[in-house]
N, C-alpha and C positions, 0 to 999 in steps of 0.2 A: 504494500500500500504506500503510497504519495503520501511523508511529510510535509504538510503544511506549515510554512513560519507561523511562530508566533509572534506577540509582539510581549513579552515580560512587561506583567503591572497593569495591562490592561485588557480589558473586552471585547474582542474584536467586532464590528457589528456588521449585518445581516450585507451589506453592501462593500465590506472589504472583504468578508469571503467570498462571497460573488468573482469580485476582480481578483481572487488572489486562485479561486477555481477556473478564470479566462486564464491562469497564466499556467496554470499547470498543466492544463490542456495544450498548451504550446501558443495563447496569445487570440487574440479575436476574430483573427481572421478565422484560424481552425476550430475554435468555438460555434461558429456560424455554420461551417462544413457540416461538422457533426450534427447539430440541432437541428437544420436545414430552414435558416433564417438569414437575416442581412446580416451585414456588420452593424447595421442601424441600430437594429435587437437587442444585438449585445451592448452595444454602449449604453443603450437604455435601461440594460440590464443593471448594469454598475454603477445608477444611478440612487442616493440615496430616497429611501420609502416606495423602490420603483417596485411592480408586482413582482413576482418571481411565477412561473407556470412548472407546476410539478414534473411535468413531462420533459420542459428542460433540462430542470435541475437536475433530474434522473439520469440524463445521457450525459450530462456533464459531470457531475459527479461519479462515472464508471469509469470514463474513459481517464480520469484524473485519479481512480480509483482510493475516493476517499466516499465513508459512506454518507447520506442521506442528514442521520442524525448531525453530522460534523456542517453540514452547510446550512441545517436548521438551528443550531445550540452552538456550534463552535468546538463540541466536546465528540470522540468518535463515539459512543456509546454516554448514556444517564448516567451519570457520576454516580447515583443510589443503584445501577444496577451492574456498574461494570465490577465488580467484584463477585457476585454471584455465581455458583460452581455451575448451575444448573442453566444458564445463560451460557455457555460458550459459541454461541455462535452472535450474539446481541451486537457484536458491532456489524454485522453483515447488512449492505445495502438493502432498504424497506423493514428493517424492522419486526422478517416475518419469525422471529423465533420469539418474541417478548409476548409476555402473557397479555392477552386484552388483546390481540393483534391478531388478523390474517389476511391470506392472500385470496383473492377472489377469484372464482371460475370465468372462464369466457363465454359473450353472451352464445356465441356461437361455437362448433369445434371447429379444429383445422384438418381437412380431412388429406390422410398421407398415404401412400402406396407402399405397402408393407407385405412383401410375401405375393406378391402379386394380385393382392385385392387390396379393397380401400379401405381404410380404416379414423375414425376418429379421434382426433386426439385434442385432449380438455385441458391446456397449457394452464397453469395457475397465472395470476398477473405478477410483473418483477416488483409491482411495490406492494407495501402489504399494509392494510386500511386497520383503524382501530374500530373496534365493534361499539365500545362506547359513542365514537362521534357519529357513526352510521345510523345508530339509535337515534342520537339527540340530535342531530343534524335531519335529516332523514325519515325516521320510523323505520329505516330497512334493518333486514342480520344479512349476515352472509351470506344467508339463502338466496334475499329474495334480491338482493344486489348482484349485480353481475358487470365484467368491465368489457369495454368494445373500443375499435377506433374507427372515427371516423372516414367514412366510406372517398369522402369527395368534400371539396371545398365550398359545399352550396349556402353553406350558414357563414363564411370566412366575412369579415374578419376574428369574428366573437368563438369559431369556430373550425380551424383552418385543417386540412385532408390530412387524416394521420392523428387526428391528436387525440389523446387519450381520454374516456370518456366513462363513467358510473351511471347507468341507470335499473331504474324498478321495474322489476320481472313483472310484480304483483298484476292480474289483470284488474283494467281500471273500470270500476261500474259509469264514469262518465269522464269524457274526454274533455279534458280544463285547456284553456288555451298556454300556451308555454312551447319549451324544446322536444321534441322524440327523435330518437330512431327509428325510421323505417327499415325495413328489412324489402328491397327492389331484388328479385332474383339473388344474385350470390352480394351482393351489396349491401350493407348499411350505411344508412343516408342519413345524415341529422335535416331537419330540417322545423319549422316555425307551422306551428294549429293557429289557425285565428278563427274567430266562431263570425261566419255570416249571416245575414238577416233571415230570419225564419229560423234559427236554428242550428242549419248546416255547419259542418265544419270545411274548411280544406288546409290540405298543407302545401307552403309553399317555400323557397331558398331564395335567402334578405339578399342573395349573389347574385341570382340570377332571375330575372323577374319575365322571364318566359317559363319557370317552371313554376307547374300548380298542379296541385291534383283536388280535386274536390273526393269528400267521404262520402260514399253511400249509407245511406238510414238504413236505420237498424228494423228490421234483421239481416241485410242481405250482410253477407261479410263482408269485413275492409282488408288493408293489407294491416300484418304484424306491426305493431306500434308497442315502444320501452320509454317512458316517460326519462327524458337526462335531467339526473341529479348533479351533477360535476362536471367541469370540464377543464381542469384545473382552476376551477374556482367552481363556488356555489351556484347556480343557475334557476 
């Protein structure tokens, strides 16, 4: 693992690790490579009170191989838990060995050719979620939570192709306006409900405003719809 300087005497804050994780990565330019964002990004990045996007921080912190906790606290592991026999894995990137903690199933499999047939395979996600905030944040567990990435960029900028995404399995007794997943063919699509007059819903992409679909009334059926809870941030 990447030592990080420190600075003796004092606190590092949430914005010098930032720039101090651009430079162990070898500098902003290769920051940007990796993440697949401008150089703009990153300066913004190392900007003080500037957001930080989980999904960033996650590929930047691998590739720097420092973990998770060290870019959110400063500390590679809970000071109250790195001493713990039964944590030996606790500094590992996401957090998935600490108690209260796991990693969540895919909303979909990835389906792999094994033995010459196909097969499913249920990849756990690399960061791993605390059940408390899922709760309190939420009302979801483990169960009904599931993570996916964005299929295409039709929600971008609030929402850009690839980006790492939490939503509710639970099916919904009434469709509220807000962000879903669509499930289009082998595709998940984020995309924007807004309720039209009479009732109707459709969904359409804030990207591109030739896409729309209007929902069919119930009962006939619609497509697959995951209500997003997260997209690196609350939503």
């Amino acid at each position: 693992m990447a030592e990080p300087e420190g600075r003796p005497g004092f606190a590092m804050t949430l914005d010098e690790r930032i720039a101090q994780l651009v430079t162990l990565v070898g500098g902003p330019v290769r920051a940007a490579a990796i993440i697949g964002k401008t150089r703009t990004h990153i300066d913004n990045m190392r900007k003080p009170n500037a957001p930080l996007r989980l999904d960033d921080a996650l590929a930047l912190a691998r590739e720097a191989g420092v973990t998770l906790d060290w870019v959110a606290t400063g500390y590679h592991v809970r000071p109250d838990l790195a001493e713990r026999p039964d944590l030996e894995d606790a500094s590992a990137t996401g957090f998935g060995s600490l108690p209260g903690f796991s990693r969540l199933l895919p909303l979909k499999p990835e389906m792999v050719v094994a033995g010459g047939r196909s097969i499913e395979r249920w990849t756990p996600s690399d960061i791993a979620v605390s059940a408390q905030w899922l709760n309190n944040a939420f009302g979801l567990t483990g169960d009904t939570a599931r993570y996916a990435a964005a299929g295409d960029g039709g929600m971008a900028p609030l929402i850009g192709k690839g980006t790492l995404l939490i939503v509710d399995t639970r099916p919904a007794r009434t469709l509220r306006t807000g962000l879903y997943l669509v499930n289009v063919g082998d595709e998940l699509l984020p995309r924007r409900l807004n309720r039209l007059p009479g009732g109707n819903a459709e969904l359409i992409a804030d990207a591109d405003p030739r896409w729309h679909y209007q929902l069919p009334e119930p009962p006939e059926p619609g497509p697959e719809l995951y209500r997003i809870v997260w997209s690196g941030q609350t939503v």
